[in-house]
C-alpha positions in Angstrom: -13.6 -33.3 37.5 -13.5 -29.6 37.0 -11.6 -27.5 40.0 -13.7 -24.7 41.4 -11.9 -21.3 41.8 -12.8 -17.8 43.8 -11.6 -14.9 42.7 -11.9 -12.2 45.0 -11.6 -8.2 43.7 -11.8 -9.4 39.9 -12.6 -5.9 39.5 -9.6 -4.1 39.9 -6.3 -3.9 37.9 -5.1 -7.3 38.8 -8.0 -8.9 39.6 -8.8 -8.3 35.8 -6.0 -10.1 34.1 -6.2 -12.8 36.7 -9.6 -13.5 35.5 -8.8 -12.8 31.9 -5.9 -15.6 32.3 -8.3 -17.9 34.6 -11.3 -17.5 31.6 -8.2 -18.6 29.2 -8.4 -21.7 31.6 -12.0 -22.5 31.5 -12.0 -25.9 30.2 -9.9 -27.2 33.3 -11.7 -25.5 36.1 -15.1 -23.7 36.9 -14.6 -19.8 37.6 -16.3 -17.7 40.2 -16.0 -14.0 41.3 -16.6 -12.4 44.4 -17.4 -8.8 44.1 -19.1 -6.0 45.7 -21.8 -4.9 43.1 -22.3 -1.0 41.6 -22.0 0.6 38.1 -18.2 0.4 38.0 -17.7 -3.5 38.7 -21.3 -4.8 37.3 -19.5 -2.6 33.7 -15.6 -4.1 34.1 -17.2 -7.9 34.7 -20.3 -8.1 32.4 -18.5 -9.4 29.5 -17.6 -12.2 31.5 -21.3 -12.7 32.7 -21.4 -15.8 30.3 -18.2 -17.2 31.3 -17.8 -17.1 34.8 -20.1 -17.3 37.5 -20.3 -13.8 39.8 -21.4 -14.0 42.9 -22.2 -10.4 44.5 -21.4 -9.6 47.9 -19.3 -7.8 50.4 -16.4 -9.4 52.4 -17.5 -7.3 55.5 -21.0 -9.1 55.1 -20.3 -12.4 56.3 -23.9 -13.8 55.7 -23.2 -12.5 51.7 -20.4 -14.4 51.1 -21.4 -17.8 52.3 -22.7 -18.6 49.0 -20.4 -17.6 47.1 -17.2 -20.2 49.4 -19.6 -23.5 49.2 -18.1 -26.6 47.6 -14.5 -24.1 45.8 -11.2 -26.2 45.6 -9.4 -22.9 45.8 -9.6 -18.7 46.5 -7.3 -15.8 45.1 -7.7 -13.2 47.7 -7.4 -10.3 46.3 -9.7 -7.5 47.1 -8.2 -5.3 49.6 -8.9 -1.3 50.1 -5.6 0.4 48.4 -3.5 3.5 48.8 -4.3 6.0 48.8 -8.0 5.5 50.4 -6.3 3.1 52.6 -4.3 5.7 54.1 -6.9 8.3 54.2 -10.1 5.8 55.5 -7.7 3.1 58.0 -11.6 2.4 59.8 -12.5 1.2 56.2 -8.7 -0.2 55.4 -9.3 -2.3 58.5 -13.2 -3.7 58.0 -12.2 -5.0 54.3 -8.6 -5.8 54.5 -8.7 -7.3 58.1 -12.1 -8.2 59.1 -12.7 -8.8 55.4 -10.3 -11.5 55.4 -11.1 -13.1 58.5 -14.8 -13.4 57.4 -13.8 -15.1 54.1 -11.6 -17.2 55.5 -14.3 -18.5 58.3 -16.5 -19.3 55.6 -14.1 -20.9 53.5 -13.1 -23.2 56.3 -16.9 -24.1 57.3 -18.0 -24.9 53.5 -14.7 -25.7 51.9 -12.4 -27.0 54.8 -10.0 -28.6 51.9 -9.7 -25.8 49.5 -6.2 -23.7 48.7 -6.2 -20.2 50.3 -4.1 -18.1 47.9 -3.1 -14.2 50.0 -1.8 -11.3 48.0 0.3 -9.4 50.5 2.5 -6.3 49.3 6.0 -5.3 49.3 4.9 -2.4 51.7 5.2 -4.5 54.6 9.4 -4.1 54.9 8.8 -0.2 54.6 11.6 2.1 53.6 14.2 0.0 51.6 15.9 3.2 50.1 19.2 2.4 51.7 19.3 -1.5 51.5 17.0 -2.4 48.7 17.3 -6.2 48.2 14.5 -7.8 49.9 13.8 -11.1 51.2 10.8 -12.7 52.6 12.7 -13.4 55.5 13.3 -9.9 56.3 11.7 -8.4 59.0 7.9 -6.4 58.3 8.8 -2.7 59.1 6.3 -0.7 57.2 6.7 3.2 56.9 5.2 5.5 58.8 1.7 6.6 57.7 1.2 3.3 55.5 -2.0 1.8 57.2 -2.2 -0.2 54.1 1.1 -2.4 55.1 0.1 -3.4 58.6 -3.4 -4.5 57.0 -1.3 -6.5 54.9 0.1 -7.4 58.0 -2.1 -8.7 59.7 -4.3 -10.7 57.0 -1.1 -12.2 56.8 -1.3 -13.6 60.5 -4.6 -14.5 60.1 -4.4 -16.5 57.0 -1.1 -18.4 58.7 -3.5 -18.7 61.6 -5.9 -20.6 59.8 -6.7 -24.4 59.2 -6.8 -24.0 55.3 -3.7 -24.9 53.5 -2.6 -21.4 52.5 0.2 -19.6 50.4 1.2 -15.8 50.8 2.7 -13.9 47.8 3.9 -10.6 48.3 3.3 -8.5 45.1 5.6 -5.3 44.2 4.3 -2.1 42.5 2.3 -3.6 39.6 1.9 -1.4 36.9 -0.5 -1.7 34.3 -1.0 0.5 30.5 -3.6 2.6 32.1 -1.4 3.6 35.2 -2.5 7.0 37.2 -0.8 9.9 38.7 -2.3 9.8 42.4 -0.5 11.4 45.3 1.3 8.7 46.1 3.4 9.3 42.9 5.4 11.9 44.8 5.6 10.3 48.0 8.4 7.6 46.5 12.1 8.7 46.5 13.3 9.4 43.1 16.3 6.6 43.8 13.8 3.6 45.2 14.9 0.6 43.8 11.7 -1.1 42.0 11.5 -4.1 40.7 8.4 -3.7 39.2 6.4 -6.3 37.4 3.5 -5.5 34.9 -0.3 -6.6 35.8 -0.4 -9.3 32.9 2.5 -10.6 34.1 1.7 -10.7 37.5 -2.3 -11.9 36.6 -0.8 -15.0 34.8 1.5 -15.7 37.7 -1.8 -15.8 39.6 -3.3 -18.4 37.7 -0.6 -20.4 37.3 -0.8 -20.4 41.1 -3.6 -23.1 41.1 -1.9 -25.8 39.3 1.3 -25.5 41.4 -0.2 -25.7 44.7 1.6 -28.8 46.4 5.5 -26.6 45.3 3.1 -23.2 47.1 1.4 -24.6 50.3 2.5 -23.1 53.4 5.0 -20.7 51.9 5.4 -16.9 51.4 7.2 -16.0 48.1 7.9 -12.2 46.6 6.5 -11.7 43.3 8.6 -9.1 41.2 9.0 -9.0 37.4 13.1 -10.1 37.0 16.5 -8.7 36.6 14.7 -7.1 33.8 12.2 -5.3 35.1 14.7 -4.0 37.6 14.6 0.0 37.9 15.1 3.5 39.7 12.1 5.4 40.4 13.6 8.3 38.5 14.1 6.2 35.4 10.9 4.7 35.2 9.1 7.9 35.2 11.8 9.6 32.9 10.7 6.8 30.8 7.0 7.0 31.1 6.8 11.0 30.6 8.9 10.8 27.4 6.7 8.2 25.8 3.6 11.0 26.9 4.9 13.8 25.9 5.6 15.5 29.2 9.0 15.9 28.8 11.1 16.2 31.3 11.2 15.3 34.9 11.7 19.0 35.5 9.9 19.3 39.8 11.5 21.2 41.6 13.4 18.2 44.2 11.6 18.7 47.0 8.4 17.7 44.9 9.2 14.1 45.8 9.7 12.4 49.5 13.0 11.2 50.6 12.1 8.8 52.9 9.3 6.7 54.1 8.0 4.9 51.4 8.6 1.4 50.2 10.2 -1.0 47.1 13.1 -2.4 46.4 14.8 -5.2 44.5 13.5 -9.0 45.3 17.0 -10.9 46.2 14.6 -14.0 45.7 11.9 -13.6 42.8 13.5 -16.6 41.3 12.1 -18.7 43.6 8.3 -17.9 42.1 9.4 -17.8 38.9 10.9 -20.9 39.1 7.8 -22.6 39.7 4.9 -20.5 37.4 7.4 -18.6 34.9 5.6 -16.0 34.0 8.4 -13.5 33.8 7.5 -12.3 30.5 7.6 -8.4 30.7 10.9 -6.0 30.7 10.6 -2.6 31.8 11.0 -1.7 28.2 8.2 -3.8 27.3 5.9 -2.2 29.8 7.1 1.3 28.0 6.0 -0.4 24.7 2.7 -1.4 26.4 1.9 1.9 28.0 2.9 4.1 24.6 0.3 1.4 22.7 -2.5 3.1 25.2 -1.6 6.6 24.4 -3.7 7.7 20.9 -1.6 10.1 18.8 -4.0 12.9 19.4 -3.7 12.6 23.5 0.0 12.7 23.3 0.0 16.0 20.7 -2.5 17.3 23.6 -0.2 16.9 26.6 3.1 17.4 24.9 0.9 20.9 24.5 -0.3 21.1 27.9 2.7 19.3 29.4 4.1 22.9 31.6 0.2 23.3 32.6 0.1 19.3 33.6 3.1 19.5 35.9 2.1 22.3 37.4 -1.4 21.0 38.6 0.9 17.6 39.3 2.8 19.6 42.0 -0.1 20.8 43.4 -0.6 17.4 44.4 2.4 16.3 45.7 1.8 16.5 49.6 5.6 16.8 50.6 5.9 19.9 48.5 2.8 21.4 50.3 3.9 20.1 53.7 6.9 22.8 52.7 4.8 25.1 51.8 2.4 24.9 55.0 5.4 24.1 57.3 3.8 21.2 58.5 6.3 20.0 60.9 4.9 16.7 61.3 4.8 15.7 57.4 7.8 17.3 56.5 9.7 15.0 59.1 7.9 12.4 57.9 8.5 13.2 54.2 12.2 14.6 54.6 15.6 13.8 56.5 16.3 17.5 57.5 14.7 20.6 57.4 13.8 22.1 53.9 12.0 25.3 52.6 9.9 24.5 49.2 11.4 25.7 45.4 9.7 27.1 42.8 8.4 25.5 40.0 11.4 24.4 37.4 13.9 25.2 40.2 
């Protein structure tokens, strides 16, 4: 008999190769989506509309889930309010991520008592790991100042422990896909954080996999990272990404970028997941392969063009430099280890 399976946040980055690797899995198990409906999501899921059942509705809505939980062997949680609207909204942050949870879990344990309760957590919750980067899930939960997102993460975690479902928690790290944006966040990560990044069809297969392995998962937390090989400094990795778009150099002026207070770091134990769903496919290189493949010739020729123009507007955006520049006390302690005075542009 087929296996029932929730997806929550199909929509987004991960949530999108986790479906695309579940659909690959269709003749073992029956797939259904939880997602809040307008244009965006009802365009990213309607080519699955014949393969998977969607079931619209809003985790802050308890009533419009309860459909949507009855008779599933198992839920991948992932829907969850990101940085940086997490950040910026933490009323919102907290009514999805928290209360969110809490509601789906309720309903899971009233109409599916028995099924699997997969939680993506993040590698936010240990904070600042600039100047011990291996991490283990035994470490303590320390997230940086400012990063509302983390103690959601935080406590969903404590809530999904809390529960009567049998439950696993995997922490994800920065997941990067091919279509990867510059937000603000981009300058608020040291340029010598350790990442060990892992790419999002990687990570959505690891997802998958999760369901058959769920006696080796229940009632543990694991790190998911990408490997020795997708091991990396912040400075390389975008060194690496601007060649292959033609922006050149990594030419900000130093203080473009935070020194402090962010989050990522090496997993001491990724083995341990990979050991069990081996999906530790990707190297960093192959993500660069991957993201050049997304790039058309004529885009590059445009922002290898533009590049000068492109960084400039980048910097605008980089809210440590424009703490400098406002002499926002507050941010720039929060940003900076001692007292700075902004550069120019190229300096």
């Amino acid at each position: 008999m087929k296996k029932t399976i929730l997806l929550t946040g199909a929509a987004g980055a991960i949530g999108l190769e986790t479906l695309r690797e579940l659909v690959r899995r269709k003749e073992q198990a029956t797939i259904r989506v939880l997602e809040i409906r307008n244009k965006r999501t009802e365009k990213i899921l309607q080519p699955f509309s014949g393969e998977v059942d969607i079931c619209w509705g809003d985790l802050t809505d308890r009533a419009s889930i309860e459909a949507c939980v009855r008779e599933v062997d198992a839920v991948i949680h992932l829907a969850a309010i990101i940085p940086p609207l997490a950040d910026h909204r933490p009323a919102l942050a907290e009514r999805v991520n928290v209360q969110g949870t809490q509601n789906l879990i309720e309903a899971v344990q009233h109409h599916a008592p028995q099924a699997f309760f997969l939680y993506t957590s993040s590698v936010s919750v240990y904070g600042d790991r600039v100047e011990n980067p291996w991490i283990r899930v035994t470490d303590p939960l320390c997230p940086s100042e400012g990063d509302y997102y983390a103690v959601t993460k935080i406590r969903a975690e404590q809530l999904v422990r809390a529960s009567d479902l049998p439950w696993s928690l995997i922490r994800l790290t920065g997941i990067f896909s091919p279509q990867q944006k510059i937000d603000p966040l981009f300058f608020h990560m040291p340029l010598n954080t350790c990442i060990e990044m892992a790419t999002t069809r990687d990570t959505g297969y690891a997802l998958a996999q999760v369901v058959e392995h769920v006696p080796e998962l229940q009632g543990r937390t694991f790190n998911l990272g990408g490997g020795a090989a997708c091991r990396v400094v912040y400075r390389d990795l975008l060194r690496g990404c601007f060649a292959r778009t033609g922006l050149g150099d990594l030419d900000f002026p130093a203080d473009a970028f935070a020194e402090q207070n962010f989050h990522c770091g090496y997993f001491a134990d990724s083995d341990e997941l990979e050991r069990i769903l081996h999906f530790q496919r990707d190297s960093f290189e192959d993500y660069l392969d991957w993201y050049t493949q997304n790039l058309s010739p004529a885009r590059k020729r445009l922002v290898t063009w533009l590049r000068r123009a492109i960084k400039q507007q980048l910097l605008q955006r980089s809210e440590p430099y424009q703490a400098l520049r406002r002499r926002d006390a507050k941010l720039i302690q929060r940003f900076f280890r001692q007292t700075k005075r902004p550069a120019a542009f190229g300096e």
